[in-house]
C-alpha positions as CSV (number, residue, x, y, z in Angstrom):
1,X,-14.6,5.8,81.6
2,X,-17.6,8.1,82.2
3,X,-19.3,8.4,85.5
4,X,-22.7,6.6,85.5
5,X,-25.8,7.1,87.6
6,X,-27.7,4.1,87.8
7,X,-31.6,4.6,86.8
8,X,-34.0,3.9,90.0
9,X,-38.0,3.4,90.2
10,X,-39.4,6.4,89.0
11,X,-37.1,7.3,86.9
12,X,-37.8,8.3,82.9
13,X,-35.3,7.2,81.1
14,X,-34.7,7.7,76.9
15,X,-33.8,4.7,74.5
16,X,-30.9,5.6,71.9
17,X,-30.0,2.5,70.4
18,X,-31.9,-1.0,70.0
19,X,-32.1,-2.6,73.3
20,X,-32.8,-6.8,73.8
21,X,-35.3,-7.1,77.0
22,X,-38.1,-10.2,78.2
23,X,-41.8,-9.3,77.7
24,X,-43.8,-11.1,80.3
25,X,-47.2,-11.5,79.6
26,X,-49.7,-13.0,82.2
27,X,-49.6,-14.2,85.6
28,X,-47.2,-16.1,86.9
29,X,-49.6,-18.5,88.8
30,X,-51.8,-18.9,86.1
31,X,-49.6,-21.5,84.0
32,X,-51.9,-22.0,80.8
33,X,-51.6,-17.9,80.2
34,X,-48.0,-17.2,81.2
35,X,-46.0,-16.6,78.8
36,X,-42.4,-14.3,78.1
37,X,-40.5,-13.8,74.8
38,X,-37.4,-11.8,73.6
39,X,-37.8,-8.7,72.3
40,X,-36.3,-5.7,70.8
41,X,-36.9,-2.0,71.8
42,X,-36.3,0.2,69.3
43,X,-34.4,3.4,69.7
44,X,-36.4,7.2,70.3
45,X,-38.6,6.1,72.7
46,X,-38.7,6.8,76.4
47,X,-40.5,4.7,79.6
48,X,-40.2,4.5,82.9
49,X,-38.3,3.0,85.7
50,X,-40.9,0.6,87.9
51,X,-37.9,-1.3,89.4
52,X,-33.9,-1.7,89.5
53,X,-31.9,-4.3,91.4
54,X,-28.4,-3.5,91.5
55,X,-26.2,-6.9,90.8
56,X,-22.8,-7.2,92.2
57,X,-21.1,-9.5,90.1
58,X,-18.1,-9.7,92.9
59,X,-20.1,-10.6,95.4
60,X,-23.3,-12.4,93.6
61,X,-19.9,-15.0,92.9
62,X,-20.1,-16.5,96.5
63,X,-23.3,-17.3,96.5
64,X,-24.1,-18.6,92.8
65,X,-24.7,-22.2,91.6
66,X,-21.3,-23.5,89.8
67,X,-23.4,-23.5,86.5
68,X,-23.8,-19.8,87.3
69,X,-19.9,-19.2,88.1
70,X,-19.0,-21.1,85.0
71,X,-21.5,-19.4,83.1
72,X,-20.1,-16.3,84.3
73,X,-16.6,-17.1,83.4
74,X,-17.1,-18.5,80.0
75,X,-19.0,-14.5,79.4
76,X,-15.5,-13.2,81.2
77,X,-13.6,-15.3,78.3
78,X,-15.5,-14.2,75.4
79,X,-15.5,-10.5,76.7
80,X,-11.6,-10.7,77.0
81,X,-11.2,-11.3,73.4
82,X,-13.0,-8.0,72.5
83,X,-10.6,-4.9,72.7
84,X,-13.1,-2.2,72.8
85,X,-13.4,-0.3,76.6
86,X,-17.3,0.4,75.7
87,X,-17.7,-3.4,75.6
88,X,-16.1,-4.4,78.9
89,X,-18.4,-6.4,81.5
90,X,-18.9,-3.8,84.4
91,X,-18.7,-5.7,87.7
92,X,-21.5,-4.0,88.9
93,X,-24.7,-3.6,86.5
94,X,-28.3,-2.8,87.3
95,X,-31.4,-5.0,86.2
96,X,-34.5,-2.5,85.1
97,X,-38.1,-3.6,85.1
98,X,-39.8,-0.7,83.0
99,X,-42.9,0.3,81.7
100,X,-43.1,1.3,78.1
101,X,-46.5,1.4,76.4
102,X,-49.1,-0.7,78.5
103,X,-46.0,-3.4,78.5
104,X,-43.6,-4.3,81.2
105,X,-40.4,-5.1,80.2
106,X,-37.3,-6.4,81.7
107,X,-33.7,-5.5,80.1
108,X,-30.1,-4.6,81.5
109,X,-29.0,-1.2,82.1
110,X,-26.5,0.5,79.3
111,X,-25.7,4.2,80.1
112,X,-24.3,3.9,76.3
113,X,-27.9,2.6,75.0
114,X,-29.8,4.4,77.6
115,X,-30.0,8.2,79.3
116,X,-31.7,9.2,82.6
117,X,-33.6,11.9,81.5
118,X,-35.5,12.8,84.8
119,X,-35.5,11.7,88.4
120,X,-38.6,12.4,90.6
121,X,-37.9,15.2,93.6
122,X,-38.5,13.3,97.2
């Protein structure tokens, strides 16, 4: 399995394959105007990295709900069925909250559907 580097704010990063992520449109105080929905990125594109939280999913286990843990297992299950490496659950993965367009979008971190392409200097 290849070596990943996990993208962090600042960070451009380059689409390559069709990508689920939650649109949020709105504030989140203002009820009547809130509003999120599912959608697809396409491939070819690039944005950039506003946020990433790192989820442990070894240690995020402690301190979940039950609904969450058996959530989590049920995923375990239906992963274990699937013989392909590239589709494995990583215990570790990384939540991205990234810009693309004038939108903010929220998706999971793929290094197979996504490339760092850039990293600001500090």
């Amino acid at each position: 399995m290849r070596q990943q580097r996990v993208p962090k704010k600042g960070d451009l990063i380059y689409i390559k394959r069709t990508i689920s992520g939650v649109l949020s449109i709105g504030e989140p105080n203002d009820l009547p105007s809130w509003s999120s929905a599912l959608i697809m990125l396409e491939p070819n594109q690039t944005a950039l990295v506003l946020d990433s939280h790192i989820i442990d999913r070894n240690k995020t286990k402690d301190l979940a709900s039950e609904t969450l843990v058996r959530a989590q297992e049920l995923l375990d299950d239906a992963i274990k069925e699937n013989d392909s490496e590239d589709d494995k659950l990583p215990d570790v993965f990384s939540i991205l909250l990234i810009s693309i367009g004038d939108h903010v979008v929220e998706t999971l971190y793929d290094p197979n559907y996504l490339d760092v392409i850039t990293t600001p200097s500090s």
